[in-house]
C-alpha positions as CSV (number, residue, x, y, z in Angstrom):
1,X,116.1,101.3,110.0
2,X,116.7,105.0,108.2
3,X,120.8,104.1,108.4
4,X,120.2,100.5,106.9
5,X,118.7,102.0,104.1
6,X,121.1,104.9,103.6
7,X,124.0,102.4,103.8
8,X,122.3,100.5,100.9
9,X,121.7,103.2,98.6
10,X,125.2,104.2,98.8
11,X,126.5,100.5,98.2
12,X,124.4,100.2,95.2
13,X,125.5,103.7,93.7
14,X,129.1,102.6,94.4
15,X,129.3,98.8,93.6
16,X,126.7,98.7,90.4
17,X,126.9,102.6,89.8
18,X,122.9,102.4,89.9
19,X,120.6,105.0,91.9
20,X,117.8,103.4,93.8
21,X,115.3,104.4,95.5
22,X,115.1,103.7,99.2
23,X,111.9,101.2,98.8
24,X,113.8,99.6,96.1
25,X,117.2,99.0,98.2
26,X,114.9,96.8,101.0
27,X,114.8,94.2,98.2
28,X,119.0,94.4,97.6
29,X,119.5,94.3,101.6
30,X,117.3,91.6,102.3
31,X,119.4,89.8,99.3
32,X,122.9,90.9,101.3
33,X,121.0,89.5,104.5
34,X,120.0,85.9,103.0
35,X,123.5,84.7,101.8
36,X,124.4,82.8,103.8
37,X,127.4,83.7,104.8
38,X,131.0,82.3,104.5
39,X,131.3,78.3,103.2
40,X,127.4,78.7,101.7
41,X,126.7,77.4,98.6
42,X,126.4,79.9,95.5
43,X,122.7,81.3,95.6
44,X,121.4,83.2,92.3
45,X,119.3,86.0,93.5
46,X,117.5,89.0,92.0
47,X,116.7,92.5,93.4
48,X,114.4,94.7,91.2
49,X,115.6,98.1,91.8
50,X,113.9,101.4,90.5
51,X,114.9,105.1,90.9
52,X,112.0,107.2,90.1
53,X,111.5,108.6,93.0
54,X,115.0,109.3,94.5
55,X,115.2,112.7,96.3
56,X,118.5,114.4,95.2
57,X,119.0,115.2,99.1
58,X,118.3,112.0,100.7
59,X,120.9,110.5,98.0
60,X,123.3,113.0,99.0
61,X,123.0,112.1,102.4
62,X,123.5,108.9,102.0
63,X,126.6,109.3,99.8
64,X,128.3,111.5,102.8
65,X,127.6,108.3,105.2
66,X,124.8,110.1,107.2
């Protein structure tokens, strides 16, 4: 969803001070999903991330929590 997406472009601006687009962020939330959660064993992953085509807006919104 739109908000999933949002919510992951924020956390990536915030956490590794990187803007990504929102195609780009499917690849760090699917990353977030597959952990494994609490008491899993350490997993190396890797999320390729680009920013090209970030609309200044749509990162504001997300940024505000919308």
């Amino acid at each position: 969803p739109e908000a999933d997406l949002l919510a992951g472009m924020a956390r990536v601006a915030r956490e590794a001070r990187l803007v990504a687009e929102p195609s780009a962020v499917v690849s760090v939330l699917a990353a977030i999903a597959g952990s494994g959660g609490a008491g899993a064993p350490p997993v190396r992953r890797v999320a390729i991330l680009s920013g090209g085509n970030v609309d200044h807006l749509l990162l504001a919104r997300a940024l505000a929590g919308a």
